[in-house]
N, C-alpha and C positions, 0 to 999 in steps of 0.2 A: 501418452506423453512418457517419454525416459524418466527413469528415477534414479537416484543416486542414492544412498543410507552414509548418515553423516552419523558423529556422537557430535553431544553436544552436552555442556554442565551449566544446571541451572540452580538457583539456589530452591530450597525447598517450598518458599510460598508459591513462587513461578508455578512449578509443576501440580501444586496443588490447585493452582486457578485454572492449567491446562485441561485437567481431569474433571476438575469442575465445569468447565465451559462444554468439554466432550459430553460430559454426562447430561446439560441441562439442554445443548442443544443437538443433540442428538447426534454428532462426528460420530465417524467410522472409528478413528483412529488419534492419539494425541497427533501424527504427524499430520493430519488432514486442520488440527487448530493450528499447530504451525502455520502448514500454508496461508490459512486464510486469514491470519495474522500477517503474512509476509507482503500477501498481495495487496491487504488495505495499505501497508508501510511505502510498495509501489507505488499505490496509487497517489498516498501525500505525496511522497516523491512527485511524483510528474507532474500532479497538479499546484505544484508551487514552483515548478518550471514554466510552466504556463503561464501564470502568474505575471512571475516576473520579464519571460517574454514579451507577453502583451503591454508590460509596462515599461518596453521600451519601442514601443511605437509613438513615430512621431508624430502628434497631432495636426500639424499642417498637411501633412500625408491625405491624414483624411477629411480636409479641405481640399485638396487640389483634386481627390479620386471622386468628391461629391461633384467639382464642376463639370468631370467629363472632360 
């Protein structure tokens, strides 16, 4: 996958729980907690678009697609 090198300013606890997190779980890299901090942030993302997708289906729907 391409990569791109951003800066970016965090306050000092942040970076401390970054290196923390590297260290306890073993990351390559603080930009590797990044990531996988980004991707869980994706994944709420899309999973509360779901969410609310699905909770705009209309229940008669799936009344009429149970008759056949």
């Amino acid at each position: 996958m391409p990569t791109e090198k951003i800066s970016i300013s965090l306050p000092t606890s942040l970076v401390q729980f970054i290196e923390n997190y590297k260290i306890t779980k073993g990351c390559k890299s603080r930009s590797q907690v990044i990531e996988l901090a980004l991707d869980l942030l994706r994944y709420q993302e899309l999973e509360q678009a779901y969410g609310e997708a699905s909770a705009e289906i209309d229940p008669d729907w799936e009344l009429t697609v149970g008759d056949g």
